[in-house]
FIDRENSE-597637 format. One line per field, with one value per residue (C-alpha): residue in three letters; z, y, x. Coordinates in steps of 0.05 Angstrom, whole numbers. Example, Ala and Ser with C-alpha at 12.3 -4.5 7.8 and 13.67 -1.06 7.14 Angstrom:
BEGIN
rest = [ALA, SER]
w = [156, 143]
v = [-90, -21]
u = [246, 273]
This chain:
BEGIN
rest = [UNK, UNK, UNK, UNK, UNK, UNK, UNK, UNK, UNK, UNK, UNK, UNK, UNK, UNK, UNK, UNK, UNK, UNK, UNK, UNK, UNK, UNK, UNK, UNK, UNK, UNK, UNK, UNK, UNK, UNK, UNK, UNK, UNK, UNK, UNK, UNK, UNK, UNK, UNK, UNK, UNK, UNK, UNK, UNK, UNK, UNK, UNK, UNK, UNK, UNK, UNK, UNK, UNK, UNK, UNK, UNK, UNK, UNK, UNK, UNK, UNK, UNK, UNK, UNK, UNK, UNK, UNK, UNK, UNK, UNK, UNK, UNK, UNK, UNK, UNK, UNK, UNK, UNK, UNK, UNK, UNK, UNK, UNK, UNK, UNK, UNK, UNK, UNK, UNK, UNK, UNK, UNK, UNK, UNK, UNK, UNK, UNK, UNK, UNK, UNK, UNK, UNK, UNK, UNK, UNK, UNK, UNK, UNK, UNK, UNK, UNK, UNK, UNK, UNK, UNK, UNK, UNK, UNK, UNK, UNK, UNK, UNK, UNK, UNK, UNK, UNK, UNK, UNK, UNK, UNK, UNK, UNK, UNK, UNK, UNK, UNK, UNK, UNK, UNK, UNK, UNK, UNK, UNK, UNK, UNK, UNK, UNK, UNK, UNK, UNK, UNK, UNK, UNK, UNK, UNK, UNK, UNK, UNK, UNK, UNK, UNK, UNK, UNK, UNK, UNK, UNK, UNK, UNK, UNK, UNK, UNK, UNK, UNK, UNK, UNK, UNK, UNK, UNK, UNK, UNK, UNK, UNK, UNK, UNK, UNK, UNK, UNK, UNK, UNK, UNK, UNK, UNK, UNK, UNK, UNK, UNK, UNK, UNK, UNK, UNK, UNK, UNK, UNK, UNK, UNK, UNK, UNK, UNK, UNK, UNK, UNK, UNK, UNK, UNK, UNK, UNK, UNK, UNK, UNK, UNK, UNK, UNK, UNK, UNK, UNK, UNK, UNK, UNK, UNK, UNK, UNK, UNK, UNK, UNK, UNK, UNK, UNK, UNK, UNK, UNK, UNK, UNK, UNK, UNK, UNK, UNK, UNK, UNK, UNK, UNK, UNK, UNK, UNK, UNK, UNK, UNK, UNK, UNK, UNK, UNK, UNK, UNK, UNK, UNK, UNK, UNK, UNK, UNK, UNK, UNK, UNK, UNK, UNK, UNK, UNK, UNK, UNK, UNK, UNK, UNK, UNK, UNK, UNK, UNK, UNK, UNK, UNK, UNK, UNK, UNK, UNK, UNK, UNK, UNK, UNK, UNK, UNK, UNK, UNK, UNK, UNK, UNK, UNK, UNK, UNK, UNK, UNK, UNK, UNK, UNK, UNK, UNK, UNK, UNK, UNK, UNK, UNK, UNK, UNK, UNK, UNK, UNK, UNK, UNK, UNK, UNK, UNK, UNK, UNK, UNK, UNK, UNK, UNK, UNK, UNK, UNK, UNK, UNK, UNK, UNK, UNK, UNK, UNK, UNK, UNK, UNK, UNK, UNK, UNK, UNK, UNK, UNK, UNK, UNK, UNK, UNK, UNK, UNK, UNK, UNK, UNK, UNK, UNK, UNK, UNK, UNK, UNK, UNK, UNK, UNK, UNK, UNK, UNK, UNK, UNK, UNK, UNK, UNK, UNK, UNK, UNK, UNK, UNK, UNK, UNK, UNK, UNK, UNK, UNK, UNK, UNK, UNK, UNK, UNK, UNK, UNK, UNK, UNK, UNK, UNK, UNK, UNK, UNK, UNK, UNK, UNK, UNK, UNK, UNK, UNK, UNK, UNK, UNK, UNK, UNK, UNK, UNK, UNK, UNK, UNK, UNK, UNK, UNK, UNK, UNK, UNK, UNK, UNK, UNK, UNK, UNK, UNK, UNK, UNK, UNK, UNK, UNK, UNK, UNK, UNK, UNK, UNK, UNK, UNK, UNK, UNK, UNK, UNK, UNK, UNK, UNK, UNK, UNK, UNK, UNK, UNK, UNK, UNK, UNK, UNK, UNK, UNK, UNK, UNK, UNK, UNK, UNK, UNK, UNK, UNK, UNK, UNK, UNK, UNK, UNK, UNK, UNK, UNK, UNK, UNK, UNK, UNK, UNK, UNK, UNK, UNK, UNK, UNK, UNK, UNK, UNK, UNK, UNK, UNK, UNK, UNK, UNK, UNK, UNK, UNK, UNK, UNK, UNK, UNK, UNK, UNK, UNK, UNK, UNK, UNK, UNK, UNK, UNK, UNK, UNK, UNK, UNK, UNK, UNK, UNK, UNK, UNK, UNK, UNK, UNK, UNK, UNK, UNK, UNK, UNK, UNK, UNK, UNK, UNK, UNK, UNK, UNK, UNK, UNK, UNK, UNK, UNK, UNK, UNK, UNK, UNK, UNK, UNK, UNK, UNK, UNK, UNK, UNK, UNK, UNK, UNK, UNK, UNK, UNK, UNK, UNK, UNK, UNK, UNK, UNK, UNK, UNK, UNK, UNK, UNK, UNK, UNK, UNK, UNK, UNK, UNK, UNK, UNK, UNK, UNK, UNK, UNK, UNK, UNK, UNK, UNK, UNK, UNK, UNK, UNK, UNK, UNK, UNK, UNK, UNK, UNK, UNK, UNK, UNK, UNK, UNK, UNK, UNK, UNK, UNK, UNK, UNK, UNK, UNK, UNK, UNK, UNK, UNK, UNK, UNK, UNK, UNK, UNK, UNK, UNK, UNK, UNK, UNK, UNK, UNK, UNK, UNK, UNK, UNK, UNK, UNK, UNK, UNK, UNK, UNK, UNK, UNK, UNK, UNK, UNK, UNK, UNK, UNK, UNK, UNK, UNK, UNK, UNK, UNK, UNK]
w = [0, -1, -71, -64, -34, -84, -39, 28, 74, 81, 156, 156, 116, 172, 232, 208, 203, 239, 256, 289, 335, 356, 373, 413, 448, 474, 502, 441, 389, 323, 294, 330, 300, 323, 393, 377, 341, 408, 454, 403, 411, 488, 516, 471, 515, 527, 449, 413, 471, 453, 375, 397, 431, 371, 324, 364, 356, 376, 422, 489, 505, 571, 626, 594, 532, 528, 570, 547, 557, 586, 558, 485, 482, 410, 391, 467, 472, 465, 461, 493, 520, 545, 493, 452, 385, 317, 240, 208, 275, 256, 193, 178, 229, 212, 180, 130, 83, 72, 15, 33, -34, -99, -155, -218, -271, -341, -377, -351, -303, -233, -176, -111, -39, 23, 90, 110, 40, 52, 119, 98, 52, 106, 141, 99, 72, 152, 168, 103, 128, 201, 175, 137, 208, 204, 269, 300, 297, 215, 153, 94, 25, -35, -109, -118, -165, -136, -129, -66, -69, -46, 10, 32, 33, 83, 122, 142, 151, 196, 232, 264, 286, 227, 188, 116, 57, -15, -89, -145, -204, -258, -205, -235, -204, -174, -151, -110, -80, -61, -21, 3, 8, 64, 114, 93, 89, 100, 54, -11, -48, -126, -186, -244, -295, -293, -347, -351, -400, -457, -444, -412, -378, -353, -304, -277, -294, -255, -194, -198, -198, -143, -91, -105, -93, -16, 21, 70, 27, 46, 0, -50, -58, -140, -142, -216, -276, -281, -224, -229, -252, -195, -223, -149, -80, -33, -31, -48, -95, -76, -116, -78, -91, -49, 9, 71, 78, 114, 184, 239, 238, 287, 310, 343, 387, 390, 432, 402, 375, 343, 268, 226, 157, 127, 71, 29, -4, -69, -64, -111, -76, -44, -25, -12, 71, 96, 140, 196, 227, 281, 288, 326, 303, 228, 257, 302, 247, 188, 230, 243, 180, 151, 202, 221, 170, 102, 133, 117, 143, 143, 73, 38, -19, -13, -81, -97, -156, -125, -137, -71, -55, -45, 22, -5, -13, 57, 67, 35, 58, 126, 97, 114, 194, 186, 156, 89, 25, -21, -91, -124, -184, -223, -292, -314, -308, -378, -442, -507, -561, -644, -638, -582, -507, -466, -401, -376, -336, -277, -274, -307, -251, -193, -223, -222, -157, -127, -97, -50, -34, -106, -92, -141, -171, -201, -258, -274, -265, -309, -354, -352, -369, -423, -463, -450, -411, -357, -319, -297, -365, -369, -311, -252, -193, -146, -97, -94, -30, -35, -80, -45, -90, -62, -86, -106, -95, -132, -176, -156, -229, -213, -158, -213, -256, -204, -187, -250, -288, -234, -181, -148, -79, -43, -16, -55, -14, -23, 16, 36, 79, 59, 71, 136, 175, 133, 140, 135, 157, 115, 98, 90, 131, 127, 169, 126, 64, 5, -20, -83, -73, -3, 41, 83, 151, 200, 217, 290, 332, 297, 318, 243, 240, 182, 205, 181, 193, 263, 282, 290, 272, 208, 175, 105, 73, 54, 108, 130, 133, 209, 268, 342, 380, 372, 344, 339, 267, 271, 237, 300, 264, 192, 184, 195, 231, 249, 233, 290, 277, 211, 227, 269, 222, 166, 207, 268, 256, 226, 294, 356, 373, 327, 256, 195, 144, 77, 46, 34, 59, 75, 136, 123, 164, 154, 180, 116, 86, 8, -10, -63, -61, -30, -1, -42, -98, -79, -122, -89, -154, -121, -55, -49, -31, -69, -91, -157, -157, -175, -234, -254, -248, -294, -346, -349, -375, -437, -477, -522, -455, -431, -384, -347, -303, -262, -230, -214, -243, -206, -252, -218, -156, -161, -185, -259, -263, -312, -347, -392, -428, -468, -516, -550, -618, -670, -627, -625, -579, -611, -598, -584, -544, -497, -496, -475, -419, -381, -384, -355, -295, -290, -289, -238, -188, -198, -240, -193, -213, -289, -326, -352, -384, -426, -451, -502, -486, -505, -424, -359, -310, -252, -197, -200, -151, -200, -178, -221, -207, -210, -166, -217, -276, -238, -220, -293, -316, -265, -295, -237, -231, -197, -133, -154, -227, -199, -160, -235, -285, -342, -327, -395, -411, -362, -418, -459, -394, -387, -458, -442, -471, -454, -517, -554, -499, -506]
v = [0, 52, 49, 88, 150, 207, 258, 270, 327, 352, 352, 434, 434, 391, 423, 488, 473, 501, 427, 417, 469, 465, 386, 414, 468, 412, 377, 321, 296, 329, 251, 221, 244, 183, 203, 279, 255, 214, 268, 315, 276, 243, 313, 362, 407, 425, 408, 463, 509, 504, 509, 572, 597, 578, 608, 674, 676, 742, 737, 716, 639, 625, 581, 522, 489, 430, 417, 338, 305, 236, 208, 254, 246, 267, 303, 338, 356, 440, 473, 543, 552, 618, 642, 705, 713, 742, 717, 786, 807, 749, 747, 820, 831, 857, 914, 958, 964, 883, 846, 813, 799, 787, 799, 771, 734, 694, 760, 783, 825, 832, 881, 870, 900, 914, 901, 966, 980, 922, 945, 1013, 976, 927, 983, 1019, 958, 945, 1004, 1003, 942, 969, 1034, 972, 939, 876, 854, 783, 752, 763, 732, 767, 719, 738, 715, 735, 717, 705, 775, 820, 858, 784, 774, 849, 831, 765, 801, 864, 814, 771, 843, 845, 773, 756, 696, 697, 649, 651, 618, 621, 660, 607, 567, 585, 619, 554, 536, 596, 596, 530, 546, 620, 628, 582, 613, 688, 741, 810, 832, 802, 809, 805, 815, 815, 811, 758, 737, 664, 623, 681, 700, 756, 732, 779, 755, 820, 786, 729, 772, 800, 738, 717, 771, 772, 704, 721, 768, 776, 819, 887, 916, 885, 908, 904, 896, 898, 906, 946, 942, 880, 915, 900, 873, 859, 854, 918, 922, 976, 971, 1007, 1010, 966, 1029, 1073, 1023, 1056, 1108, 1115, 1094, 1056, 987, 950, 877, 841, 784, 736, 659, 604, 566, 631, 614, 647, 606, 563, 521, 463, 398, 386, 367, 313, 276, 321, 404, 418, 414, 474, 462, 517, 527, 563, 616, 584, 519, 546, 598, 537, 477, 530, 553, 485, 464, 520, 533, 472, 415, 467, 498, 570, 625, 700, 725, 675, 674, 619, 605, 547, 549, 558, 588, 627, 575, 516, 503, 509, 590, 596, 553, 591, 655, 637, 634, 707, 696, 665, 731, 704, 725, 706, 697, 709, 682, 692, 661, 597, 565, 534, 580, 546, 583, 571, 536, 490, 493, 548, 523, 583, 633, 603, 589, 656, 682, 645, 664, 734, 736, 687, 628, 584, 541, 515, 487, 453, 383, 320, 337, 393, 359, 304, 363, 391, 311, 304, 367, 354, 422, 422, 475, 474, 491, 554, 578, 600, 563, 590, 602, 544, 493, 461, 435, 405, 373, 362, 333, 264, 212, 223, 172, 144, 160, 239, 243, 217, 275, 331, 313, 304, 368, 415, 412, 355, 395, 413, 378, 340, 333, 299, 325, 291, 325, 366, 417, 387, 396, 458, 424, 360, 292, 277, 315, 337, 348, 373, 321, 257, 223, 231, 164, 147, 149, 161, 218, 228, 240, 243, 316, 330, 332, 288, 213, 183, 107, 69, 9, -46, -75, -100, -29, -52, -8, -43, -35, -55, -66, -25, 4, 66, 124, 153, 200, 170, 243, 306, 368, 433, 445, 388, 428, 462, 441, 435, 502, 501, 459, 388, 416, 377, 309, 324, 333, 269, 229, 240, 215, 183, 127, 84, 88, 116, 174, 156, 207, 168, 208, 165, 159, 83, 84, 47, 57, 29, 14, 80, 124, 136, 136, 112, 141, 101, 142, 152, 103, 131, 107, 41, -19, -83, -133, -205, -170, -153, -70, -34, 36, 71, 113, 53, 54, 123, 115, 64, 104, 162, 123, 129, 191, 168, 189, 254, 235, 182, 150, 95, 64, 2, -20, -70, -146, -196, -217, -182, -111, -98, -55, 6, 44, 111, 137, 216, 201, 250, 284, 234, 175, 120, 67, 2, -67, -64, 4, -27, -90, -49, -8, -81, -101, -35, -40, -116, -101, -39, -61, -126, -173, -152, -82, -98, -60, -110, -59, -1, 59, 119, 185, 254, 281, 262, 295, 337, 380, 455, 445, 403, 325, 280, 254, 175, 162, 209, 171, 107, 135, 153, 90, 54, 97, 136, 215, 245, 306, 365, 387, 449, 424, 399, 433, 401, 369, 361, 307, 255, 239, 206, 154, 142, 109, 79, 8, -58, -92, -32, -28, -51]
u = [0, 59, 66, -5, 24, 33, 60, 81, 101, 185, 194, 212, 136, 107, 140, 113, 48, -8, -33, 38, 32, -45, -18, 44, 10, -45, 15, 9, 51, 46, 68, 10, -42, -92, -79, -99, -161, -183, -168, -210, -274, -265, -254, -300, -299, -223, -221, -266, -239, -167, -195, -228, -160, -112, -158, -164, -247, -272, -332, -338, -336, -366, -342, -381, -352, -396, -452, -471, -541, -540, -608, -587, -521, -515, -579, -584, -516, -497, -433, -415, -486, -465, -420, -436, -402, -421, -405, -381, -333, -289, -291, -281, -217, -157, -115, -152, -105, -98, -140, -197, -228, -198, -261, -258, -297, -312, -292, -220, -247, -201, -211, -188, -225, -186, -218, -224, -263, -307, -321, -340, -389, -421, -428, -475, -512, -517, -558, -598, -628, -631, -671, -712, -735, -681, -672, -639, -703, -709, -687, -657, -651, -610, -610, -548, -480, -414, -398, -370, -438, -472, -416, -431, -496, -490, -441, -499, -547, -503, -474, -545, -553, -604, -602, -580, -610, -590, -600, -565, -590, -594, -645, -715, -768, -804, -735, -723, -790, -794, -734, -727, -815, -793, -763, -807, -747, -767, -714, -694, -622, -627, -587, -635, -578, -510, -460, -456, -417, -418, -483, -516, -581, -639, -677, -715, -790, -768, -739, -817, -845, -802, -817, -886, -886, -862, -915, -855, -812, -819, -759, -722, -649, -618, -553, -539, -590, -658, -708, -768, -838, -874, -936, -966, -931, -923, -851, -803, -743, -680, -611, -557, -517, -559, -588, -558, -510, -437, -452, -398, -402, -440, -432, -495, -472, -515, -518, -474, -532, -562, -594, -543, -546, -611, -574, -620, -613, -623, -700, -703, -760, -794, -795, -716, -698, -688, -630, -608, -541, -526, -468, -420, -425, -406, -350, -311, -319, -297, -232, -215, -223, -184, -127, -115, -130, -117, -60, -92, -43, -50, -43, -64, -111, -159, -210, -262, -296, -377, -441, -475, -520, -477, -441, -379, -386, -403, -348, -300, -318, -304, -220, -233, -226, -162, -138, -125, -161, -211, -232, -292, -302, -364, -386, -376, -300, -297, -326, -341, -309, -309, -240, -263, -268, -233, -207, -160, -208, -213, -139, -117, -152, -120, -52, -69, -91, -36, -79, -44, -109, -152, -220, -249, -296, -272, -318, -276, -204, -231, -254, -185, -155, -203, -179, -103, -91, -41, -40, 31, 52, 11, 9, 52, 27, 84, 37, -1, 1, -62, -112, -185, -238, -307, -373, -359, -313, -249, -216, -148, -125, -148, -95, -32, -65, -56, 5, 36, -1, -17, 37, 75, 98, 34, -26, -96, -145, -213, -257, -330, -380, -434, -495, -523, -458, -437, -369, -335, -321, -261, -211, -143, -80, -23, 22, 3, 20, -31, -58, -86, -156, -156, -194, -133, -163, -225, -230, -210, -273, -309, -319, -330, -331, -363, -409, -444, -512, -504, -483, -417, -355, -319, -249, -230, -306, -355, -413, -448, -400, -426, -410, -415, -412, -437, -403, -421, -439, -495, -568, -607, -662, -705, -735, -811, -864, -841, -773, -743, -778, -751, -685, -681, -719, -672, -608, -622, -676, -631, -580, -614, -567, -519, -511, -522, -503, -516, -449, -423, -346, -294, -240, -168, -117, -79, -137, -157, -223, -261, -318, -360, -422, -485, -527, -587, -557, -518, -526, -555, -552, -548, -567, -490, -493, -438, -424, -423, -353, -317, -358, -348, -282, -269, -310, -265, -215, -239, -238, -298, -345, -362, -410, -444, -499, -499, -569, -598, -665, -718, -720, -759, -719, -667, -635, -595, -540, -556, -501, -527, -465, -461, -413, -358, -390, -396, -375, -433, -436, -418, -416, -336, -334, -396, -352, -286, -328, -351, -280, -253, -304, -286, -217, -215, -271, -303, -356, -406, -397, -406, -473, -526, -550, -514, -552, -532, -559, -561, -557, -545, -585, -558, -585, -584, -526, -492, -496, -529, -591, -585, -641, -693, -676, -686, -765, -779, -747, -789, -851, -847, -851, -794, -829, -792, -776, -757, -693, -659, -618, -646, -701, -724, -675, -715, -756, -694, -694, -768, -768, -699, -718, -685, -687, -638, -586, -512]
């Protein structure tokens, strides 16, 4: 298993390390990492505390760090109960004349914002919305591109103690309502005009129809484009230009477990959750995450590659507390031009703006593979320590690629978590080898095991990727009534007290993790359970695929393995390419994992927040009709698998 590791730290990188001196300061060694990780979860209170310390979070903590519940253990459990801390005072620290934003997008345009510049501007945006009424006990929503006006926007709303909710402007008007009508903002957030991948979209009728759509709105805020005709609803447009005027800037402190975020899931099956977070809980897991598992140091310039309504923005805004920078980047990160595809924005932009930390998809590396452009030979990457990829599992293959065509001295990390702990389970570090494959570490604080059917922690097979102890970025609740019952429902009948989280994973011997996908979507032909990212893959090993789904589908007694291929322009899908594919997937994972079935389509059908959808093309396959239209980019192309027919596949 050492041949698997494709990098590892120098001992001057790993002794200066952030995670090296958090470990010696605790009194532990920075080489026994196992040890750290137990301490970190048997004493959760000394733990987050001595987070809190290293980190330097402003606020006041309390005497209490954890106060546990006997009969509740996980679900009962709080941490700080008498702590009083706000989002924006940590995040906007620091000397004025530093750079806390670096701006740019599909186009070539850079700017760059100092702190004190973006204070001045959450200032005023800040008392625009107090003058509006917003108070702690509101909501304010945006619709909003990945812009500094939407981060000035969730930094007033936070400054107050209100809770901030926002969509992406590409979602359509059902999408957005079926997510912000429900949490009723009082103030909405909207661009009515973005550039996305060439193309300037204006959305001002659906901005309209959107607010109308929420009674709550009182005043609607544009940042960019002409204001909505307001065909009905009572609230006022204002200019984002001239909401507020120069005022100081206030911070609201507000209790640990405060609402400060209401994130959803993708809302496949049903209306999306409306998951809430609460202030401290985001502020302590991000800091960890950032300081002490990425390594983030004052003056960095941290970047992932996001729209506003995924996690991951929220995520990597929070870079901003460790007194590094930020990038923005807004538009789409690959541009199809007459000569071809045009993969240099996104990474034009980094260089400019001297990223040390690159977050990004293994859709987009395989992208990057797929049109033979390596970075490294374009681009200089001098600054560059770390690259993370989150939102699937990431192909062994993917981590040779990095290393050989983006940078060989720094850190990969695969990263698995996700919206309902804002945060994540696996993760990087910066004291271990990289494996091929291999989620490096469990994050500190977090008891993750993976266990099987009996309940029964397992190493070395495949079971139910789970947490054993609480931790302060758990959900406070689902928004709305039942939201509790909800909450529970969704990961603790399965385990009483115990959070299931739905990933199928695998533990190995070096404290490592596999992911091979969500239990959702596992395959169960022969009754044996495995995953789909072995699958995938083995697909991207050929260059004749550009995309792919994997699902099962019901035959009498037992399950069929279902394999719907988008070829490459002109390729078709013959008898001898179909053949190749089953002996790739034999080959890599196992017979079991071989397609019965092997479809050609014209799509494969993601989310709005870009994951595909394996478990809606199963339903209309089935005859079924998938709950939400709303939550899917292209919806349409479910038609294509509802007549997928047996008889015709490969």
């Amino acid at each position: 298993m050492h041949s698997d590791i494709v990098w590892q730290p120098a001992d001057s990188r790993f002794e200066d390390s952030n995670l090296a001196a958090f470990a010696r300061l605790n009194g532990f060694d920075p080489r026994d990492y196992d040890t750290l990780h137990r301490w970190s979860i048997a004493d959760k209170g000394s733990f987050w505390r001595a987070v809190w310390d290293f980190a330097g979070v402003t606020g006041t903590p309390g005497d209490v760090a954890f106060a546990e519940s006997e009969d509740r253990p996980m679900t009962g459990s709080s941490f700080f109960p008498d702590a009083r801390i706000n989002l924006t005072e940590n995040l906007l620290r620091g000397d004025d004349g530093a750079v806390a934003i670096h701006e740019a997008d599909e186009t070539g345009h850079r700017a760059e914002v100092t702190r004190g510049e973006l204070r001045t501007e959450v200032a005023r945006v800040a008392e625009g919305l107090r003058r509006a009424g917003v108070t702690r006990d509101d909501c304010v929503a945006g619709v909003l591109p990945n812009r500094t006006e939407a981060l000035v926007a969730l930094l007033a709303t936070a400054s107050l103690g209100a809770t901030w909710s926002s969509c992406s402007p590409d979602f359509g008007a059902v999408a957005i309502l079926d997510r912000l009508g429900q949490i009723r903002p009082k103030v909405l957030f909207a661009a009515t005009r973005y550039r996305y991948g060439g193309k300037d979209h204006d959305i001002a009728s659906r901005i309209a129809e959107i607010a109308a759509g929420m009674p709550s709105v009182e005043h609607v805020i544009v940042t960019s484009g002409s204001a909505p005709a307001r065909a009905s609803g009572n609230f006022e447009v204002h200019a984002y230009e001239n909401f507020g005027d120069d005022a100081p800037l206030f911070f609201e402190r507000v209790a640990f477990s405060h609402p400060l975020y209401v994130l959803y899931t993708s809302g496949t099956t049903g209306a999306p959750k409306a998951i809430v977070h609460s202030t401290g809980g985001v502020i302590l897991q991000h800091v960890k995450e950032h300081r002490l598992h990425g390594d983030v140091r004052p003056g960095d310039v941290v970047s992932w590659y996001t729209n506003t309504a995924w996690m991951m923005y929220h995520w990597l805004i929070s870079a901003l507390a460790c007194d590094a920078a930020i990038l923005l980047y807004d538009g789409a990160p690959i541009l199809k031009t007459p000569e071809g595809l045009d993969v240099t924005p996104l990474w034009k932009a980094c260089e400019a703006a001297g990223v040390t930390h690159f977050g990004t998809s293994p859709k987009y590396l395989a992208t990057l593979a797929d049109e033979g452009y390596h970075p490294a030979e374009h681009h200089d990457l001098s600054a560059l320590r770390s690259v993370l990829s989150a939102g699937a599992p990431v192909s062994p293959q993917q981590f040779d690629w990095v290393y050989d065509h983006i940078k060989r001295d720094m850190v990969f990390a695969s990263i698995s978590g996700g919206t309902e702990i804002i945060g994540c389970f696996l993760l990087g570090s910066p004291l271990h080898p990289v494996r091929r494959g291999h989620l490096t570490v469990k994050g500190l604080g977090l008891a993750v095991a993976v266990m099987d059917d009996r309940n029964a922690p397992v190493f070395g097979r495949q079971g139910d990727l789970v947490c054993t102890e609480p931790f302060p970025s758990m959900p406070l609740t689902f928004w709305g009534e039942g939201g509790t019952q909800r909450y529970h429902d969704t990961y603790f009948a399965h385990r009483r007290e115990i959070w299931t989280h739905g990933d199928i994973a695998e533990m190995t011997p070096y404290g490592s993790a596999v992911i091979y996908g969500r239990s959702d979507t596992t395959l169960k032909p022969g009754g044996v359970r495995i995953g789909t990212a072995e699958i995938y893959a083995a697909c991207e090993r050929f260059t004749e695929i550009e995309d792919c789904l994997v699902f099962g589908a019901p035959v009498p007694g037992d399950e069929e393995i279902v394999l719907c291929v988008k070829l490459k322009d002109s390729v078709a899908l013959s008898d001898t390419l179909a053949k190749n594919i089953r002996a790739m997937i034999r080959d890599l994972a196992s017979p079991r994992h071989v397609p019965h079935r092997i479809h050609q389509v014209g799509a494969i059908p993601y989310t709005l927040n870009g994951k595909r959808v394996e478990g809606a093309a199963r339903t209309v396959l089935e005859g079924g009709m998938v709950k939400n239209m709303g939550s899917l980019a292209n919806p349409e192309c479910l038609e294509e698998y509802r007549a997928l027919d047996r008889s015709k596949a490969a």
